[in-house]
TORLOLUM-909377 format. One record per residue (C-alpha): x, y, z. Coordinates in pm, 1 decimal. Layout:
# TORLOLUM-909377
+----------+----------+----------+
!        X !        Y !        Z !
+----------+----------+----------+
!        X !        Y !        Z !
...
+----------+----------+----------+
END
This chain:
# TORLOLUM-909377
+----------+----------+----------+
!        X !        Y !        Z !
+----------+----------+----------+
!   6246.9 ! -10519.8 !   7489.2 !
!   5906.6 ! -10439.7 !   7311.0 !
!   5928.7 ! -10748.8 !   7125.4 !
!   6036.5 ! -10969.5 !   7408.4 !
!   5662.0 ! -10812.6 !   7623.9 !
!   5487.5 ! -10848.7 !   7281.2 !
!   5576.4 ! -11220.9 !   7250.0 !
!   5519.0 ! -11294.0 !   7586.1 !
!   5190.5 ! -11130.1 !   7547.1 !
!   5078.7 ! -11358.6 !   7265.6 !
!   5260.3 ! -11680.6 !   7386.3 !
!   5073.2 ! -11632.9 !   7731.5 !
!   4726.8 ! -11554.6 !   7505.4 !
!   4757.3 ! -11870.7 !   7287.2 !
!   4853.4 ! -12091.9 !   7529.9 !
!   4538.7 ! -11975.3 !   7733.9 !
!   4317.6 ! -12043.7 !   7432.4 !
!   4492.6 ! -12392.5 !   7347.8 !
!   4428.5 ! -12496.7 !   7716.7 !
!   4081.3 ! -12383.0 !   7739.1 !
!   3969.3 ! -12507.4 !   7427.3 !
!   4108.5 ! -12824.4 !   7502.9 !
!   3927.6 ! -12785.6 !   7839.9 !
!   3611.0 ! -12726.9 !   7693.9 !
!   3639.6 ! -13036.5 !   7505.7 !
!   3717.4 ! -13322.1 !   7751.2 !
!   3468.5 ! -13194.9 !   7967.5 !
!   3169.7 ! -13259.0 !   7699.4 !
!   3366.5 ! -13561.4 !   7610.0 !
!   3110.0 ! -13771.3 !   7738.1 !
!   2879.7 ! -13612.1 !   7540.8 !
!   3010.0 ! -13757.2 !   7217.2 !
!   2840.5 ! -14081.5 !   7187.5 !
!   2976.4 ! -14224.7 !   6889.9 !
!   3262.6 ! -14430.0 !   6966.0 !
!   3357.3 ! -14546.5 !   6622.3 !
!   3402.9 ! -14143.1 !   6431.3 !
!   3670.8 ! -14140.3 !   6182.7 !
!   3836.3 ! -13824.1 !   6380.6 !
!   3848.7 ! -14008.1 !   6711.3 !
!   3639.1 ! -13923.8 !   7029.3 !
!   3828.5 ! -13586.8 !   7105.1 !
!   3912.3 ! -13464.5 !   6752.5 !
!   3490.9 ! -13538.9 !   6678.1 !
!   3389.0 ! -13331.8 !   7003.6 !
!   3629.8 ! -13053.0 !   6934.8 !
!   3462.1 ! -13043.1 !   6581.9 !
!   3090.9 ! -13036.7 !   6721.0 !
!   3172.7 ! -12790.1 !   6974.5 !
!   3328.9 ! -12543.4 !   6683.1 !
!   3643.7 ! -12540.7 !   6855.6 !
!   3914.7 ! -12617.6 !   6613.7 !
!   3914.5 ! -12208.4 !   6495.9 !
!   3978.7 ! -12176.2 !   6858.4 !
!   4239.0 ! -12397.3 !   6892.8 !
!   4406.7 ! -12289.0 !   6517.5 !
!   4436.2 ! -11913.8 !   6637.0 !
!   4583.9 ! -12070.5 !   6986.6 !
!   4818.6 ! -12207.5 !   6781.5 !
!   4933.4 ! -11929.5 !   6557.4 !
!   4940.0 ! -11697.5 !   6845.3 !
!   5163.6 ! -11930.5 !   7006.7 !
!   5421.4 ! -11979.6 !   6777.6 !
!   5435.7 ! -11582.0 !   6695.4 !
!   5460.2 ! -11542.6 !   7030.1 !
!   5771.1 ! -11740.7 !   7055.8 !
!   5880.5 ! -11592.0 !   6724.1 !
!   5876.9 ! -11229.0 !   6839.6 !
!   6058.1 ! -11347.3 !   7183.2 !
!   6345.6 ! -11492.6 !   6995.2 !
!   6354.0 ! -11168.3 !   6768.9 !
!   6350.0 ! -10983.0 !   7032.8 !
!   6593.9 ! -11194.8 !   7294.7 !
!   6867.8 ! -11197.3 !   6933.6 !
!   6816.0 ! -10874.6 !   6745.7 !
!   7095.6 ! -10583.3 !   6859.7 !
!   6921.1 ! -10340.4 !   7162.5 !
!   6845.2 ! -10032.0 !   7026.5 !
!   7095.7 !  -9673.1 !   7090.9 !
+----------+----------+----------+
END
């Protein structure tokens, strides 16, 4: 059960990050001026704004999260 809280814990963390940082981005998305960036509009203001460490941890919390919430959901409960 304390894997099944623990993973809920992170997937509920990383998707709050991913979301936010992804927030954060379209809203200065207008900001970006320079239409023709070999990233794209999005990926270029995500990398001005310093948010792709942001958006990596997201990520890797994420999938642990779901990780430790299968463990937990499969493994045998504890006597």
């Amino acid at each position: 059960m304390k894997k099944v809280v623990a993973g809920a814990g992170f997937e509920i963390t990383g998707a709050l990050m991913l979301l936010l940082s992804s927030l954060i981005a379209s809203l200065n998305l207008e900001k970006t001026t320079e239409w023709e960036t070999r990233l794209g509009r999005y990926w270029q203001t995500v990398f001005n704004l310093g948010l792709l460490p942001l958006m990596i941890a997201g990520a890797v919390l994420l999938i642990t999260g779901i990780g430790f919430s299968l463990w937990g959901i499969f493994s045998k409960a504890d006597q």
